[in-house]
VEXKEKOL-793174 format. One line per 10 residues: their letters; for each residue x, y, z of N, C-alpha, C. Coordinates in pm, whole numbers. Layout:
N
a> X Y Z X Y Z X Y Z  ...
// end
This chain:
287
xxxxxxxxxx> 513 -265 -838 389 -342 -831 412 -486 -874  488 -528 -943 537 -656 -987 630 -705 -896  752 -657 -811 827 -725 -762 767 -674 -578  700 -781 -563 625 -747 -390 738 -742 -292  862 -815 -305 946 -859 -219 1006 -684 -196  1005 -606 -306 1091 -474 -281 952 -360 -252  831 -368 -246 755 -342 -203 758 -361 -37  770 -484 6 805 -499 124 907 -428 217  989 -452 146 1096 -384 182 1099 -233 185  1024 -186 115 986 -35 128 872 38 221
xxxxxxxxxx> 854 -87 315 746 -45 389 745 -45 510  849 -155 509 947 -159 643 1054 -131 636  1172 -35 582 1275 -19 604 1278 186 603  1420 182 612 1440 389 570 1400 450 490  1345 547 537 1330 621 425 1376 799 433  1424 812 301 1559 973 331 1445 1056 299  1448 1158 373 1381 1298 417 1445 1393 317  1445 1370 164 1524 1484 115 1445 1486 -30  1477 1599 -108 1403 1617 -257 1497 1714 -309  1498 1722 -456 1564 1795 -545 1476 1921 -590
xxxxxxxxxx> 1374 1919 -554 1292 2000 -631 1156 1919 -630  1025 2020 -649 903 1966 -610 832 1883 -710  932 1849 -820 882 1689 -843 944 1628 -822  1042 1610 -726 1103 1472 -619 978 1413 -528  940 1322 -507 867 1265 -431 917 1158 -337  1049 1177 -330 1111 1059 -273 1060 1042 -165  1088 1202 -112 1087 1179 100 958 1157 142  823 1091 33 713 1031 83 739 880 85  816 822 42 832 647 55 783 645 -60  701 498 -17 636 464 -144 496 502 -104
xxxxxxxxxx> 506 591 -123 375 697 -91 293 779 -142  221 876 -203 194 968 -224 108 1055 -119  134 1227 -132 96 1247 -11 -39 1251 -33  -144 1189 -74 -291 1202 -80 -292 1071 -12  -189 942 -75 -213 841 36 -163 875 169  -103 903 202 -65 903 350 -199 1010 401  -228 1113 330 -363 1191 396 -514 1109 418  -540 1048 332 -664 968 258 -640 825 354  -486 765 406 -463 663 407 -544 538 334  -451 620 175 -504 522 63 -442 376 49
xxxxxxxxxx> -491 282 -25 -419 168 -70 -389 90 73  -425 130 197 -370 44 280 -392 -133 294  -508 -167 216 -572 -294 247 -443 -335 145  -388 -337 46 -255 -358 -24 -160 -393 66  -129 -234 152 -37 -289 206 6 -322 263  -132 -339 420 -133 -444 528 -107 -596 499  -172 -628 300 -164 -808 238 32 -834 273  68 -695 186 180 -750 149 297 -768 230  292 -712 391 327 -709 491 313 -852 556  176 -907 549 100 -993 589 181 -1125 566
xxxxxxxxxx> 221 -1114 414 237 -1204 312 401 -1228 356  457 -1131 383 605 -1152 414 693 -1179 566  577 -1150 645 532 -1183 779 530 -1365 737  446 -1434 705 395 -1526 670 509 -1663 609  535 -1577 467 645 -1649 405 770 -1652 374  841 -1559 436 961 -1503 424 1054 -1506 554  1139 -1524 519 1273 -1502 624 1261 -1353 613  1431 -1281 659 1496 -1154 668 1540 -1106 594  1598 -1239 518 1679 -1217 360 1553 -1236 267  1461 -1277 249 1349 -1279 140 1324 -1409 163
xxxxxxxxxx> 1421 -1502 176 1432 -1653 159 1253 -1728 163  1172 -1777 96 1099 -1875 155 1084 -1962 233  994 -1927 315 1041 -2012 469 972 -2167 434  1027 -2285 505 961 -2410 461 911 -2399 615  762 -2522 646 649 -2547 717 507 -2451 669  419 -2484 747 308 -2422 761 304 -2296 809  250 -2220 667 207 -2041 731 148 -2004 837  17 -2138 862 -83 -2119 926 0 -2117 1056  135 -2207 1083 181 -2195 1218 268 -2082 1297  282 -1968 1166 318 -1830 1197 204 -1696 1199
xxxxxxxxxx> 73 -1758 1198 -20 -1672 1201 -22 -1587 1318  12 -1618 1418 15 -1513 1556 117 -1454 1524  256 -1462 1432 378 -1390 1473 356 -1246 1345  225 -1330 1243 221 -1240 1123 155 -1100 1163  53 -1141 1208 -68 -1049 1371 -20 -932 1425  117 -1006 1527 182 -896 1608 289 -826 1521  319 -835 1399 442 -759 1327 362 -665 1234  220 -667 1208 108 -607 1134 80 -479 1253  65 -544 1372 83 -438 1514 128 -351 1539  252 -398 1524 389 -348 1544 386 -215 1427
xxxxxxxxxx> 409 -258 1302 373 -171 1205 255 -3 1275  177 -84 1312 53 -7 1306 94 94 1430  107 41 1497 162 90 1646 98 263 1696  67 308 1775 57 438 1788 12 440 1928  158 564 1994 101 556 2139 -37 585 2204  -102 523 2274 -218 583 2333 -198 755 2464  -306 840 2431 -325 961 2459 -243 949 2650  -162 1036 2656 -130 1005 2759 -222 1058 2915  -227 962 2964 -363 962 3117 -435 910 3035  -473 857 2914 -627 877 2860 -658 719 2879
xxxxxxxxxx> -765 679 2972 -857 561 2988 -891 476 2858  -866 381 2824 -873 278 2714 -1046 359 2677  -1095 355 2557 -1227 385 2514 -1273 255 2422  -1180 178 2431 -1248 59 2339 -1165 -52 2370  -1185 -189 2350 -1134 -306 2383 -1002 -335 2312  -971 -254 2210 -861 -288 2106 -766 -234 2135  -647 -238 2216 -556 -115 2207 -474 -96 2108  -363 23 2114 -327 95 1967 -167 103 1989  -98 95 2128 29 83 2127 85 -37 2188  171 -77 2071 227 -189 2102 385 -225 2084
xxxxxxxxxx> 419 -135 2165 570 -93 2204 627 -247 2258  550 -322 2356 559 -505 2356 624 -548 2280  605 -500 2155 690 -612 2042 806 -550 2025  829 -439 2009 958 -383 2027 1086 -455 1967  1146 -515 2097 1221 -636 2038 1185 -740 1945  1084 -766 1941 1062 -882 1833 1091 -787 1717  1038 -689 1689 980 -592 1526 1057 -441 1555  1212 -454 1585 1245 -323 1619 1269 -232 1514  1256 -284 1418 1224 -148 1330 1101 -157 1266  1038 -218 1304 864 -186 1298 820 -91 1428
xxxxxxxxxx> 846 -104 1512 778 -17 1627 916 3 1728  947 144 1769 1077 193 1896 976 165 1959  1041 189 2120 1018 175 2228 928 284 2342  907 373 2251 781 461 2279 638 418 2185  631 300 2114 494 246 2106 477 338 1918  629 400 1898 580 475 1774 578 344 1653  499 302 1649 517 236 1469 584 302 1340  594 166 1241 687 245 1086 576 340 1047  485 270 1044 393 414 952 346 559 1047  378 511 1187 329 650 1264 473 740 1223
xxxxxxxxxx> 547 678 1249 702 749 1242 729 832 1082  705 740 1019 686 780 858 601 933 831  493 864 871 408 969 859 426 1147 936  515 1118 1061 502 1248 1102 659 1277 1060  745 1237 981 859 1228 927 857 1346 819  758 1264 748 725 1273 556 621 1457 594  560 1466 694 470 1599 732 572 1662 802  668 1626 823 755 1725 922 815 1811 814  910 1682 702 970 1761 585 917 1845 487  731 1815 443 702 1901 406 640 2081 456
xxxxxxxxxx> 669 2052 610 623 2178 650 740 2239 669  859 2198 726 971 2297 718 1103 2319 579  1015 2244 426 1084 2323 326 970 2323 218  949 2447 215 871 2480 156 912 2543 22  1020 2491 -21 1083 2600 -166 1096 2458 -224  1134 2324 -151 1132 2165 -264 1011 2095 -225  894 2129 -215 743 2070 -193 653 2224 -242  503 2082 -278 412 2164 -345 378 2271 -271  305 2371 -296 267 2479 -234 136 2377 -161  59 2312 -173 -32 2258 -134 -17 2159 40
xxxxxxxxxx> 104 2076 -34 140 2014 104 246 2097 189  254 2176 169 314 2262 276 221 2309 309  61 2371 310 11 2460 370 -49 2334 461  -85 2249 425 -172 2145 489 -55 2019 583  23 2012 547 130 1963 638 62 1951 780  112 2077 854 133 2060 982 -30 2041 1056  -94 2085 1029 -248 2056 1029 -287 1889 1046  -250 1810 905 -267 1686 929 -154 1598 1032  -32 1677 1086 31 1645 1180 -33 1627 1284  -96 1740 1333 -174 1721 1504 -266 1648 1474
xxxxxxxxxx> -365 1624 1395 -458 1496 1368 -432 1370 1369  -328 1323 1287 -251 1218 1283 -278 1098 1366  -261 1130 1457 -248 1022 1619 -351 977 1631  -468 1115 1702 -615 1050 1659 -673 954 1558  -677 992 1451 -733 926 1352 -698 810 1320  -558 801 1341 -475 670 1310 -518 586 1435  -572 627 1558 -580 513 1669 -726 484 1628  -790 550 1604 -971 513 1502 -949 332 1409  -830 393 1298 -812 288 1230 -748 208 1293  -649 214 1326 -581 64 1426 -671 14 1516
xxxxxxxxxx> -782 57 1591 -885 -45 1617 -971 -95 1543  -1020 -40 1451 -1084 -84 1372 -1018 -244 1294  -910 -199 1291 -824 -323 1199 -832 -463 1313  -856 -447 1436 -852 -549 1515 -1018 -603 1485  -1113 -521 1486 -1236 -582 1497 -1235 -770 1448  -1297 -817 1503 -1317 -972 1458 -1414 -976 1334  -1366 -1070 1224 -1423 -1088 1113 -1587 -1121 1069  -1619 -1165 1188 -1766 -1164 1212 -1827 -1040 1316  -1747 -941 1355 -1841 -874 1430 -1995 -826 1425  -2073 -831 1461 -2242 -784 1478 -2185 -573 1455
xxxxxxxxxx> -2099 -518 1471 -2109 -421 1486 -2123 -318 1374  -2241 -278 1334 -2295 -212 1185 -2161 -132 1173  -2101 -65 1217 -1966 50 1180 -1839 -53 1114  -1838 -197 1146 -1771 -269 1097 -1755 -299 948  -1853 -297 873 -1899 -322 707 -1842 -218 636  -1754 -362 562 -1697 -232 424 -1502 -171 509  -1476 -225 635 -1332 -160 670 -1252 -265 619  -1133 -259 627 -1012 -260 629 -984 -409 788  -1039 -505 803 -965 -505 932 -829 -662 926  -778 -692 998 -658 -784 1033 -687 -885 957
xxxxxxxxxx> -835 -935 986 -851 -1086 922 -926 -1103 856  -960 -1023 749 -919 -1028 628 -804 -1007 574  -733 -949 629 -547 -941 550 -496 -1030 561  -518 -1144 683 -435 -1263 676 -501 -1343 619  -636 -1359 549 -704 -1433 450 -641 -1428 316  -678 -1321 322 -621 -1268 174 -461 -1313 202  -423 -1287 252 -245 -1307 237 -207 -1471 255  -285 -1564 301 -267 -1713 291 -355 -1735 139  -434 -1708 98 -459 -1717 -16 -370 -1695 -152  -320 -1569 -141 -214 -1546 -184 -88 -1587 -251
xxxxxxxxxx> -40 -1660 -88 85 -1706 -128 189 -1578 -67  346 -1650 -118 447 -1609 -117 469 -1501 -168  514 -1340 -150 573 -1247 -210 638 -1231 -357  604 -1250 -495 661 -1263 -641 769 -1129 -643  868 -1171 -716 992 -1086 -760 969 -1101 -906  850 -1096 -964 832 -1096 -1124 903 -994 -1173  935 -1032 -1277 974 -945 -1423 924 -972 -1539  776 -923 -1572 752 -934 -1681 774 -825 -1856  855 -875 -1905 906 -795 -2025 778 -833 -2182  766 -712 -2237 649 -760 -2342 712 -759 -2396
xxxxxxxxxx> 708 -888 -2539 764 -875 -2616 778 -727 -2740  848 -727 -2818 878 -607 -2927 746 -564 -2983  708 -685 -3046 575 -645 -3157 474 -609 -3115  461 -695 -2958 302 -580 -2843 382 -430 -2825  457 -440 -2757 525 -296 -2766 492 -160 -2876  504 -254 -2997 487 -173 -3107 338 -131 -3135  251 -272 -3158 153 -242 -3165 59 -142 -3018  113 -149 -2908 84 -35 -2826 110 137 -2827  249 87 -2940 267 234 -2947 198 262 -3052  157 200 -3165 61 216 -3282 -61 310 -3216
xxxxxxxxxx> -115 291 -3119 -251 357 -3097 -255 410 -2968  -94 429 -2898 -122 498 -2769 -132 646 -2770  -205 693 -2715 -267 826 -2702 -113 890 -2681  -95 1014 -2750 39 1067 -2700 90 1149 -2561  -36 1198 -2484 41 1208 -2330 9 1095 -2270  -24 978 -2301 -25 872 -2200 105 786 -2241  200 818 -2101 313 761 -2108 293 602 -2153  325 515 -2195 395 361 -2279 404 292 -2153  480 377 -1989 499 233 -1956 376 287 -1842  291 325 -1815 170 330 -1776 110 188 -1859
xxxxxxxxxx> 59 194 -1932 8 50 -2041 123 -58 -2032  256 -35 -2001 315 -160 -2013 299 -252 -1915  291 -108 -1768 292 -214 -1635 155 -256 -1558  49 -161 -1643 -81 -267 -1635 -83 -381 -1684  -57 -372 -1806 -82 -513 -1907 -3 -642 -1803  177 -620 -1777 213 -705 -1673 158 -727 -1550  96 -633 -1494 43 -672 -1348 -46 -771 -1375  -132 -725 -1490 -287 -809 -1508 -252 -957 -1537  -131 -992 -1625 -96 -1082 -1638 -26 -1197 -1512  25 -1140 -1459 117 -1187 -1333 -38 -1214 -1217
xxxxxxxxxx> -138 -1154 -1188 -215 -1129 -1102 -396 -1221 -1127  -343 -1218 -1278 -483 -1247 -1305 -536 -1434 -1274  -689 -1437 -1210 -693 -1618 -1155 -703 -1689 -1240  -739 -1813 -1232 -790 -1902 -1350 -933 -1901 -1360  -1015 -1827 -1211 -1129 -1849 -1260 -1214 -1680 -1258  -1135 -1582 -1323 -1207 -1513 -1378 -1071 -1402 -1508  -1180 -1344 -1546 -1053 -1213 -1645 -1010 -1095 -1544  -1108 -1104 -1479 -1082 -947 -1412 -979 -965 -1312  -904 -847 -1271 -806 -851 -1202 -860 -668 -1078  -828 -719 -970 -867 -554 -880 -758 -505 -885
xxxxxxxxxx> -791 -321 -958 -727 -244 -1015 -692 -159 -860  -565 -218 -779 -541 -80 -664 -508 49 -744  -579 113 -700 -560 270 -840 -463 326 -712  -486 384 -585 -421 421 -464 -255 362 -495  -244 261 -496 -126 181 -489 -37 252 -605  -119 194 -787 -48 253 -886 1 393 -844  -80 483 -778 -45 621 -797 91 597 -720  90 571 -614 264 536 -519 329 495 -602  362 383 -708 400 335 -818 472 430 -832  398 485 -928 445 552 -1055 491 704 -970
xxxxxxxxxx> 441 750 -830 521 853 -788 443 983 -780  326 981 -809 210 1063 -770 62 1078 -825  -10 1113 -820 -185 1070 -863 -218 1090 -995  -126 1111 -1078 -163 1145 -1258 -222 1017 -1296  -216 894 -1200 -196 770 -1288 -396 792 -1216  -430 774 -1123 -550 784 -1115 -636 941 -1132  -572 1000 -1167 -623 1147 -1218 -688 1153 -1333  -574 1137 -1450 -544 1180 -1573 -533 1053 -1670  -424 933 -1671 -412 861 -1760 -511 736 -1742  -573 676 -1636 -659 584 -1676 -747 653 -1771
xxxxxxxxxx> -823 734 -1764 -908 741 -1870 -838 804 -1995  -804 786 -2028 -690 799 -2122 -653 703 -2213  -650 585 -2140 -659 387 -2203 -762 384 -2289  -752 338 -2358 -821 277 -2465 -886 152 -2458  -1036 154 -2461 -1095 20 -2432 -1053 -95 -2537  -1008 -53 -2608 -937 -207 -2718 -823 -257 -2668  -767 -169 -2589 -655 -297 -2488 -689 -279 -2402  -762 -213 -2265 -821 -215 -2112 -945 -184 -2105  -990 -272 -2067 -1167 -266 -2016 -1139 -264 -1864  -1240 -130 -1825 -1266 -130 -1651 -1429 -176 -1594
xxxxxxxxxx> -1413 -177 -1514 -1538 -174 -1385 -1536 -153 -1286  -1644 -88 -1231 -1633 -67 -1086 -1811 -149 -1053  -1743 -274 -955 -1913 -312 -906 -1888 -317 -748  -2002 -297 -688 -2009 -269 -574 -1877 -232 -483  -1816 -92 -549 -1721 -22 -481 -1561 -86 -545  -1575 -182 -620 -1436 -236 -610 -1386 -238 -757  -1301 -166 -782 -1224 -89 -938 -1169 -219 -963  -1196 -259 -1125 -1133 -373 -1146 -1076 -358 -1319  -1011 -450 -1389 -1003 -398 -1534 -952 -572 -1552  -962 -562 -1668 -924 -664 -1774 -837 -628 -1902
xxxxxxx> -737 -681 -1974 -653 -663 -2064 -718 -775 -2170  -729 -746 -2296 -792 -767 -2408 -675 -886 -2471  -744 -1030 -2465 -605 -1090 -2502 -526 -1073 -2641  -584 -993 -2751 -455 -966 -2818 -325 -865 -2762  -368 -796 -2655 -283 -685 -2615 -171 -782 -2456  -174 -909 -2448 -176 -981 -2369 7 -1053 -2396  85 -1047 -2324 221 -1097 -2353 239 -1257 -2416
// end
């Protein structure tokens, strides 16, 4: 959550189909399988895609000119990503289409040449492995696996139009989604991809462990306190808490299950106003 550049990189690159045992979570990415079911945290990680689309070379490098003059190339590699073939014979049902095998060459490991995108591919990857081993995955996502396999396509071509809608549309089903432009708002706002490392010093350390609850793991509280810090504006305290995201983090949903409420309001204060989870870090608990 601190270093975006390897976030990136985990969203577009391989990912190994294998586990040690059913608390390996590897062969979901940076995933958890409630996000890939729920398709949680995505407004995250359409920004951070967005953002590296935008400002980044191949190597990470910061690109010099205007973002604004790579905004069409940021668009079609967000596409590309998204990609999912349309029903075959099946008549367009809406103005937006959903495969965009086109870019291909531009984004070839964002989308092959059958129109499959990283996250369509991922996704029936990460459901393939949990339905055919069922002795290193939960008893849960193995029964539900192959189920959300044949759905998959559908649902995902729902959201990939949706993500095209225009930022002003009149269309009431529009309010409250996920779509393109807002991600490239948010992601020129933004800025450049951070490779932070924030380390707390000893004596917050200590004084965190002074009053941390004893099943709430230390670096749960360490890597809030840094995010909030690294993330937080000049013109407010609050910082938006992706709870979806943390859970990929940290490697599965305990973090939005079990340990937020768990924090202690003398170093994290939360809110939720009109739908959107947010928290603040208490500046003595502050690096």
């Amino acid at each position: 959550m601190l270093n975006e550049w390897q976030e990136f990189l985990a969203y577009t690159g391989p990912v190994t189909y294998k586990a040690d045992g059913k608390k390996d979570t590897s062969w979901l990415g940076r995933f958890t399988f409630e996000a890939l079911r729920d398709f949680g945290g995505l407004s995250r990680i359409l920004t951070i895609l967005a953002r590296g689309f935008l400002f980044h070379g191949p190597n990470g490098a910061v690109l010099d000119g205007e973002p604004r003059g790579r905004m069409d190339f940021a668009r079609q590699g967000l596409c590309a990503w998204c990609s999912v073939p349309e029903r075959a014979g099946a008549k367009l049902e809406w103005q937006y289409r959903t495969d965009f095998r086109s870019f291909h060459e531009q984004f070839p490991a964002l989308v092959d040449e059958n129109g499959r995108g990283w996250f369509c591919r991922h996704f029936h990857a990460a459901m393939a492995f949990a339905r055919d081993n069922p002795k290193v995955v939960r008893k849960a996502y193995f029964e539900t696996a192959g189920e959300l396999d044949k759905k998959f396509d559908a649902e995902w071509r729902k959201r990939v139009r949706q993500f095209q809608m225009p930022l002003f549309s009149s269309n009431a089903d529009a309010a409250w989604i996920t779509r393109f432009d807002d991600v490239m708002a948010d992601a020129l706002e933004l800025g450049p991809l951070r490779r932070d490392k924030v380390e707390l010093p000893e004596e917050l350390r200590a004084k965190i462990e002074a009053i941390r609850p004893e099943k709430l793991p230390a670096e749960v509280i360490h890597t809030l306190i840094a995010y909030y810090a690294t993330n937080r504006l000049e013109d407010s305290d609050w910082v938006v808490l992706p709870v979806a995201n943390f859970d990929c983090w940290f490697g599965d949903t305990n973090f939005g299950r079990k340990y937020l409420s768990q924090i202690l309001e003398k170093i994290i204060q939360r809110s939720n106003s009109f739908g959107v989870s947010r928290y603040r870090v208490l500046p003595e608990f502050l690096p």
